[in-house]
C-alpha positions as CSV (number, residue, x, y, z in Angstrom):
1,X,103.1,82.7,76.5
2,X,105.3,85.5,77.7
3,X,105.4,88.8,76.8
4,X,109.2,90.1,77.1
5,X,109.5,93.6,76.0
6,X,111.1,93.9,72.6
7,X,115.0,94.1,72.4
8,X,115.9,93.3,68.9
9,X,115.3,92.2,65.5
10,X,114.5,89.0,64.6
11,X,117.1,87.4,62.0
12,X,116.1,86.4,58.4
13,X,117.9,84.1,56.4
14,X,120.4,86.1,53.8
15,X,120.9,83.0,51.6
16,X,117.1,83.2,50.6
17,X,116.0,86.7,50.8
18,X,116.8,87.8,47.4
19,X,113.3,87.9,45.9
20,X,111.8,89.7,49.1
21,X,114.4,92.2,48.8
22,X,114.1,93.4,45.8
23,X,109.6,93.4,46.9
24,X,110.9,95.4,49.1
25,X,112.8,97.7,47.5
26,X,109.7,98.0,44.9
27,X,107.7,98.9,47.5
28,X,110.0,101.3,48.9
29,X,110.4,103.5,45.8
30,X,106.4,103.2,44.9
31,X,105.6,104.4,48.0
32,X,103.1,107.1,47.1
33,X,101.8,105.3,44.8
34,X,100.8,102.7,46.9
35,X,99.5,104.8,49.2
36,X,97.3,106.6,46.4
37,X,96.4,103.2,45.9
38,X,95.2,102.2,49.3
39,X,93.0,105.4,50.5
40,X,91.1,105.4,47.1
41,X,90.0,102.1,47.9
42,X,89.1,102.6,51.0
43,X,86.9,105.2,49.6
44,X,85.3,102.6,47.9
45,X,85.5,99.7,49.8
46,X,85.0,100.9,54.0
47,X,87.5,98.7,56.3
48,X,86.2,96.1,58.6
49,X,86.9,97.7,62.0
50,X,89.9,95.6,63.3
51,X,92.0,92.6,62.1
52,X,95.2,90.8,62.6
53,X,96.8,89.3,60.0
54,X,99.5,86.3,60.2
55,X,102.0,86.4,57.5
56,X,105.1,83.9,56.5
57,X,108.2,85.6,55.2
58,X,110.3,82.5,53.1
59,X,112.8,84.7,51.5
60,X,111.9,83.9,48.2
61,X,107.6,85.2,48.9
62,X,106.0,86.6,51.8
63,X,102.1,86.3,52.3
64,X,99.5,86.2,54.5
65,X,98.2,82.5,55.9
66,X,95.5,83.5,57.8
67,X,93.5,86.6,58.7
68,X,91.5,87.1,61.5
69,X,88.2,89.7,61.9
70,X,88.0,89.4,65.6
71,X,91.2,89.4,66.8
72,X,93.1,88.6,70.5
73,X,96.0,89.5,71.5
74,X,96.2,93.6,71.8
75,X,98.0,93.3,74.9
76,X,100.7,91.4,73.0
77,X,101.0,94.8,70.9
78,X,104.0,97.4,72.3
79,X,102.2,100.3,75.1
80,X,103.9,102.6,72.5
81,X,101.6,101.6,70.0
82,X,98.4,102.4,71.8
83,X,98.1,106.5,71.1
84,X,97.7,105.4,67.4
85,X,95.6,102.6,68.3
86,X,93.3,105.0,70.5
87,X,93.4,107.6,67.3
88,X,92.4,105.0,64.8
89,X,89.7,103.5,67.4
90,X,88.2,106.8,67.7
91,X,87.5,107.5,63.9
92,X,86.3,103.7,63.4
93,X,84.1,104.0,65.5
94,X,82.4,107.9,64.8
95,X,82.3,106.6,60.8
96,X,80.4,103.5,62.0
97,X,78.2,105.5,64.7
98,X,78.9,109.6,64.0
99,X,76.7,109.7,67.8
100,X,78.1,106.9,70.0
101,X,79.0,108.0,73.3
102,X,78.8,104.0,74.8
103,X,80.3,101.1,73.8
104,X,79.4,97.6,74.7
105,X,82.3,94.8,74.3
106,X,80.8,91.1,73.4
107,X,83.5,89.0,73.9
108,X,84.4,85.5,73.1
109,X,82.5,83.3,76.1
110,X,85.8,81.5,77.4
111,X,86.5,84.3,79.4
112,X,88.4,82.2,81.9
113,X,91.6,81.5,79.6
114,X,93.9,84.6,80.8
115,X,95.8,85.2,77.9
116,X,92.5,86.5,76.3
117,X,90.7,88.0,79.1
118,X,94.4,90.6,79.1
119,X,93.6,91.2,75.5
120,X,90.2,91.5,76.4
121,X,91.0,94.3,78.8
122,X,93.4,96.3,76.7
123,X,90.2,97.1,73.8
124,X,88.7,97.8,76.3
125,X,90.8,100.2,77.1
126,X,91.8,101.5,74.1
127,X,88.1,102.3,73.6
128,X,87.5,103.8,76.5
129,X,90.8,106.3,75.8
130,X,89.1,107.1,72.9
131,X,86.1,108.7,74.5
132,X,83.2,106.1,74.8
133,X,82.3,104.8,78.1
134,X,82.8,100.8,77.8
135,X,81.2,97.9,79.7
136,X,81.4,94.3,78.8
137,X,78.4,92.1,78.7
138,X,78.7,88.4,78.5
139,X,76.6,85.9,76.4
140,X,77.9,83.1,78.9
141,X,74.5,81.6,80.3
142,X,75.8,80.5,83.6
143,X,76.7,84.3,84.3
144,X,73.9,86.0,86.6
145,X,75.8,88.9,88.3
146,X,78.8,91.1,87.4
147,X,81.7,89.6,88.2
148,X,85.5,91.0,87.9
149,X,86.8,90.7,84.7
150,X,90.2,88.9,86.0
151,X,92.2,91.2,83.4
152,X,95.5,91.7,84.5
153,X,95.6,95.0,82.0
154,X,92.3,96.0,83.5
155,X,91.9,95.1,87.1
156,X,89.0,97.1,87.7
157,X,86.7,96.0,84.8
158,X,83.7,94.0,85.0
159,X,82.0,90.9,82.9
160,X,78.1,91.4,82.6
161,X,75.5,89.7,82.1
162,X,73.5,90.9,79.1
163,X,69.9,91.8,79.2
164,X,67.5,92.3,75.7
165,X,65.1,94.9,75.3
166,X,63.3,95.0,72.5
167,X,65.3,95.0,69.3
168,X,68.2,96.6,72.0
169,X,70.6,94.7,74.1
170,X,72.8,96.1,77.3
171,X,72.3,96.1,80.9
172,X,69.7,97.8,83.3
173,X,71.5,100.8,83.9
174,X,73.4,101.1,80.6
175,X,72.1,101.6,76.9
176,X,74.9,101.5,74.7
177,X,74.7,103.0,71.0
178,X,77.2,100.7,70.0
179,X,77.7,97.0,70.0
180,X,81.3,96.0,69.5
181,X,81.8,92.2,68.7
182,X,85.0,90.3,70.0
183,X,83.3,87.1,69.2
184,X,84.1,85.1,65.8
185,X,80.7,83.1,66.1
186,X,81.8,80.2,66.1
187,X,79.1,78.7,67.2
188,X,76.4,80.9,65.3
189,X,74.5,83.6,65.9
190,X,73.0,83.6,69.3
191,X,69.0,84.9,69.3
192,X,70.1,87.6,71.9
193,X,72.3,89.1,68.8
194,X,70.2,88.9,66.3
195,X,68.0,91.9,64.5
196,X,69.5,94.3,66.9
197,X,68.8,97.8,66.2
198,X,72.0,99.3,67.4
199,X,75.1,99.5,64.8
200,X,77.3,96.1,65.5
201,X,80.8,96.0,64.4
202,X,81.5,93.7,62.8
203,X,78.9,92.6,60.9
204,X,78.0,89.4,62.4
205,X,78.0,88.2,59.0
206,X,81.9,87.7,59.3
207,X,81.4,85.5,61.3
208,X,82.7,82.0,61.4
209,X,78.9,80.9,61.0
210,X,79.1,82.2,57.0
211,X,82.7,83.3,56.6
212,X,85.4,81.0,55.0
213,X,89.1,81.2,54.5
214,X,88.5,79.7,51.0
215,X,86.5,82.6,49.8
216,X,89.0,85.1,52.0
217,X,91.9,84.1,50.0
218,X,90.4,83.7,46.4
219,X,89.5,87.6,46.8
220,X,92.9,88.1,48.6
221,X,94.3,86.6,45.1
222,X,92.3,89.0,43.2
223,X,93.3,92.1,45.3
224,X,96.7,90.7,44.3
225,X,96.3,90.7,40.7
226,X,95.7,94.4,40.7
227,X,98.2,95.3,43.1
228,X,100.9,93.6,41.2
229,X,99.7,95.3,37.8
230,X,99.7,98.5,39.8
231,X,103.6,98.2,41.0
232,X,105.1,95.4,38.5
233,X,105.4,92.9,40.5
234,X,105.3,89.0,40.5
235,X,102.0,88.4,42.2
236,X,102.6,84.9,43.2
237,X,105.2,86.7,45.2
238,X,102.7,87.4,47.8
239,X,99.8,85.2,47.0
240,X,99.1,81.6,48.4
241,X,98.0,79.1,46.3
242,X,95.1,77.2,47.8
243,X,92.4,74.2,46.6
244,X,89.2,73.6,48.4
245,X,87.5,70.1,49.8
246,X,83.9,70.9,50.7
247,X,82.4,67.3,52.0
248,X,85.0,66.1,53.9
249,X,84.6,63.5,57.5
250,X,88.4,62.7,58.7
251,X,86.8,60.1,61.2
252,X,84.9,57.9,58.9
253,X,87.9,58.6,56.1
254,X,85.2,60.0,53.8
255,X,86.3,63.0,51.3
256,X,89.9,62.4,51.4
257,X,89.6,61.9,47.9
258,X,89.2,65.3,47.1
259,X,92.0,66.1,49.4
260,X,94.2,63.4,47.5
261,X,93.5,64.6,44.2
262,X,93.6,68.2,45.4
263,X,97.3,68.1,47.3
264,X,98.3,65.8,44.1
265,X,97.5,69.0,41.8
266,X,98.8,71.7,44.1
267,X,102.1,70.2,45.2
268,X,103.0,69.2,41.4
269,X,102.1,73.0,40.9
270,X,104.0,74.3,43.9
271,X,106.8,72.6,42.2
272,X,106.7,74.0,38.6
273,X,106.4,77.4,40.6
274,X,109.3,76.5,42.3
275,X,111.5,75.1,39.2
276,X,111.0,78.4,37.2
277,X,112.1,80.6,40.2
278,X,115.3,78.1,41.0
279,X,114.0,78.0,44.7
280,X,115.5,74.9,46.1
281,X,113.2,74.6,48.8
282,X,110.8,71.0,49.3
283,X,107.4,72.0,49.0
284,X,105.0,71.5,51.5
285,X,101.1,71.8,52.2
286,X,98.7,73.1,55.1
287,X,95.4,71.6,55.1
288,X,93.2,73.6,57.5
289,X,89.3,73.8,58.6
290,X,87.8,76.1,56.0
291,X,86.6,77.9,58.8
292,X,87.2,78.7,62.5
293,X,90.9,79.9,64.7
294,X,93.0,78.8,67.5
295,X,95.2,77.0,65.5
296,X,93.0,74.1,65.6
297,X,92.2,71.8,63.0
298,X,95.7,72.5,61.0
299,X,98.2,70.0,59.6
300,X,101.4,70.1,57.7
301,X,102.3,67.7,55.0
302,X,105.1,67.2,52.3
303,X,103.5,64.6,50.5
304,X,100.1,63.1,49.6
305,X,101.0,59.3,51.3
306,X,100.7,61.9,54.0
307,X,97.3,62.3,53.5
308,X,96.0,58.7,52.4
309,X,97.6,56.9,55.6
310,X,96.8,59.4,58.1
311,X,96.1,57.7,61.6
312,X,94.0,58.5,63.9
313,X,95.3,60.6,66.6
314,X,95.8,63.2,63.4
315,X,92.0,62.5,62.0
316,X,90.8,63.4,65.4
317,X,92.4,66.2,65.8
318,X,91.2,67.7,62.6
319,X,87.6,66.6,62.5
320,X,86.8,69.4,65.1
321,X,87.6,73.1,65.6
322,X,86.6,75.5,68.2
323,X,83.6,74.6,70.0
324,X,83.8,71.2,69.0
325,X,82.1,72.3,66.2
326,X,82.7,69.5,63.5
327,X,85.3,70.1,60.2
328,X,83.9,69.3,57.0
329,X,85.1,72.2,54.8
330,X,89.1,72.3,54.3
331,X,91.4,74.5,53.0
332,X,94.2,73.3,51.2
333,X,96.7,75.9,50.9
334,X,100.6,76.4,49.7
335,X,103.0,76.0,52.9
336,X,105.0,78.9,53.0
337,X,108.1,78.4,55.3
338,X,109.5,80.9,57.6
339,X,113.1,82.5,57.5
340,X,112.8,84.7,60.6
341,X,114.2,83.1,63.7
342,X,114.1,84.4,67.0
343,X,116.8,84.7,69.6
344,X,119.9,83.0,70.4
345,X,118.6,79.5,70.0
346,X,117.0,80.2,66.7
347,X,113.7,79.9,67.4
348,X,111.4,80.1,64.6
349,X,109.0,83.1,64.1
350,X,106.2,84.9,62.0
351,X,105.3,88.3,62.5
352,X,101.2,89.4,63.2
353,X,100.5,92.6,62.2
354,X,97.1,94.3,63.8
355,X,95.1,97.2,62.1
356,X,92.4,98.7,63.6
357,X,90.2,100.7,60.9
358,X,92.5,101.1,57.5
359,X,95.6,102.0,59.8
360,X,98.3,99.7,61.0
361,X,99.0,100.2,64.7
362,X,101.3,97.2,65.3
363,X,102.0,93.7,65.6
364,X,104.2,91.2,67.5
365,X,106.2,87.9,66.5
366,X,105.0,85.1,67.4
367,X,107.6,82.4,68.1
368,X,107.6,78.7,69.0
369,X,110.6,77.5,69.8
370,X,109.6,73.7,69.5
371,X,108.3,74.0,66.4
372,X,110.1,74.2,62.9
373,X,110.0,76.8,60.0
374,X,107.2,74.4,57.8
375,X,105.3,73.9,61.0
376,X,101.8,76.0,62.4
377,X,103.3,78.4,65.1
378,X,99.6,78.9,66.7
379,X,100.3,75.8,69.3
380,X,100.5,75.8,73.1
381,X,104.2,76.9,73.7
382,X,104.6,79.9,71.3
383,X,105.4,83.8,72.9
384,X,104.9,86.8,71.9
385,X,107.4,89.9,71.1
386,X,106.2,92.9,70.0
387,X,107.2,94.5,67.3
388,X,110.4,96.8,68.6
389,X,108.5,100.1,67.4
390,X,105.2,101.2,65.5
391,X,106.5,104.0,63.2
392,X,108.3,101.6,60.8
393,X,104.7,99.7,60.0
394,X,103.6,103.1,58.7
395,X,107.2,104.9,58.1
396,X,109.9,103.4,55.8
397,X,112.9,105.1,55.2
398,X,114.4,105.2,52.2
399,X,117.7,106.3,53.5
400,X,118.3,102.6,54.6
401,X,118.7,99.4,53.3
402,X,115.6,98.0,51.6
403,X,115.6,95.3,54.5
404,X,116.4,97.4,57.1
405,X,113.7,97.4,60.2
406,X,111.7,100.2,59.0
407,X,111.2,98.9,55.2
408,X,110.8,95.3,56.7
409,X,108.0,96.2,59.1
410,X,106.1,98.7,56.0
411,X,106.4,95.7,53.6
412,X,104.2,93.6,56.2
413,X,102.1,96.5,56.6
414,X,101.3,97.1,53.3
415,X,100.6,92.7,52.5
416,X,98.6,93.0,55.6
417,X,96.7,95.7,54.0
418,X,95.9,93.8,50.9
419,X,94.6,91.1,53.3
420,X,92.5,93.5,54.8
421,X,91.5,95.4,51.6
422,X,90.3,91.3,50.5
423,X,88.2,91.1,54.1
424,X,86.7,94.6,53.3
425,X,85.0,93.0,49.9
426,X,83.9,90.1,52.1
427,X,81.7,92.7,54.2
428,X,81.0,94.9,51.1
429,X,79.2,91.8,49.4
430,X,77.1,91.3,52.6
431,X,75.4,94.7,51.9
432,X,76.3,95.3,48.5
């Protein structure tokens, strides 16, 4: 899981770009327009307060396959992107708390894996260079004293145990106005978290606990339909088709059923989608926990024997996500394919962009080199490049090629947006 810094571009497949280009190129010269779009409905609909999004460029569609509201991995992003990540911090956090001088962090409580425990470090660091004074309390119950951090980006930080007062939480000597959540609640809502009186961002109803990709991507699909009308545009270009299984047990074989009849109906639509486009490409599946990340609890299939004779090593690997928790809702979603490839050796790669607030502050590739374009990249073995520069998530230039870097990297910015514009409704309909 290294983290070279960035030298190049990664290469996309010319023989199947053609429909992406010319999305790009719409995007290009509807610029304004889309950026009209964009702040009137954050006007209307307030961002959550940081995500990373994962999205699949085929060639012939680009979307988003999973979105994340409490997201790792900021010391994957480029140090050249973390003035506009310490800008957009700053006025997140004064619109959700106008008077916050202290921040606490709650993060995830496997603090021990070190890859996380960098990212950890680096928000708290990009908080702290926005002008809050930031400590990290712990829900871990086997922590009883501070203890170093172990943050490579953040040597000198500390993991806390936290203390509740009252409707407050925080430590003995610190009384934060903020609570900032870097925990996807897996597990639920712990009683120390719950009917605080301090603003917490997120919600902790975006959560795992109530949260589902299902619901994600039908409002991502709506946010689609209007984007699409606004620019002309195909919007199955960028959309996913999905079904849902609700009651499903992979160890007793009970609910595959639905999955059957459901990958039945959306790979003989996949197809029809595919024969009126000319796209040559098989068709393909991802059947994933309705809920949870990691990568866990994600397969790939091209057809539905796939499904009906699955053995066992697979059905135990998907009857649990993080925490053990056990899988009974599923996602099954459209495989998108990636065309990007990565170095010499062609590994395979999908770009993450991050947003912090409504602005797009970066992203890095992730690339798997043992994995292949159809595949989940999210598996032990994948690295992490970040993207070469910031400006071109936020600045095309229309003097280049509608592919070039800059207009590549906006186009992912402004899908990733959409994604984010569908998470914002999610939190809007938990105070509406």
């Amino acid at each position: 899981m290294a983290r070279p810094e960035p030298t190049t571009l990664p290469l996309l497949d010319r023989q199947v770009h053609g429909p992406v280009q010319r999305l790009e190129a719409t995007l290009l010269a509807q610029q304004s327009t889309i950026e009209y779009w964009f702040r009137r409905q954050w006007q209307h609909t307030r961002p959550p307060l940081y995500a990373s999004v994962d999205l699949r460029n085929a060639g012939f569609k680009l979307a988003p396959v999973d979105t994340n509201l409490f997201p790792a991995g900021f010391n994957n992003l480029a140090p050249d992107c973390h003035p506009l990540c310490v800008q957009a911090m700053r006025q997140a956090i004064e619109r959700s708390c106008p008077t916050a001088s202290r921040v606490l962090i709650v993060p995830e409580s496997h603090t021990r894996n070190p890859y996380y425990l960098d990212s950890l470090g680096t928000l708290a660091g990009l908080v702290a260079q926005a002008g809050f004074e930031v400590r990290i309390g712990s829900l871990r119950p086997d922590l009883t004293a501070p203890t170093p951090l172990g943050s490579r980006t953040a040597p000198h930080l500390l993991l806390e145990p936290l203390m509740r007062r009252g409707n407050r939480i925080g430590m003995a000597d610190f009384d934060p106005c903020l609570v900032l959540l870097n925990n996807d609640l897996s597990g639920g809502l712990p009683t120390l978290l719950q009917n605080l009186e301090q603003t917490v961002i997120p919600p902790p109803g975006l959560g795992w606990t109530h949260r589902s990709k299902s619901h994600h991507f039908d409002l991502y699909a709506e946010v689609t339909e209007e984007f699409a009308d606004l620019v002309g545009l195909d919007p199955w270009l960028i959309t996913p088709e999905s079904r849902y299984c609700g009651q499903v047990d992979f160890q007793k074989r009970e609910g595959l059923e639905c999955l059957e009849a459901n990958g039945r109906a959306l790979l003989a639509q996949i197809e029809d989608r595919y024969a009126e486009r000319g796209i040559a490409h098989p068709p393909f599946l991802i059947i994933k926990a309705d809920a949870g990340t990691y990568g866990m609890g994600i397969m790939s299939v091209r057809s539905v024997d796939e499904i009906t004779q699955i053995n066992r090593k697979t059905r135990t690997k998907m009857s649990a996500a993080k925490e053990g928790l056990p899988v009974s809702r599923v996602l099954i979603q459209e495989g998108i394919p990636t065309a990007e490839t990565w170095g010499g050796d062609g590994a395979v790669a999908e770009p993450v962009v991050y947003m912090i607030d409504a602005t797009v502050v970066g992203g890095f590739y992730r690339v798997h080199a043992q994995r292949g374009p159809m595949e989940n990249l999210n598996a032990p073995g994948m690295e992490f490049h970040p993207l070469p520069f910031c400006e071109p998530c936020i600045c095309p230039d229309r003097n280049r090629e509608p592919d070039a870097g800059p207009n590549r990297f906006y186009t992912y910015g402004v899908i990733a947006r959409l994604a984010l514009l569908a998470a914002a409704r999610e939190m809007a309909e938990l105070n509406p």
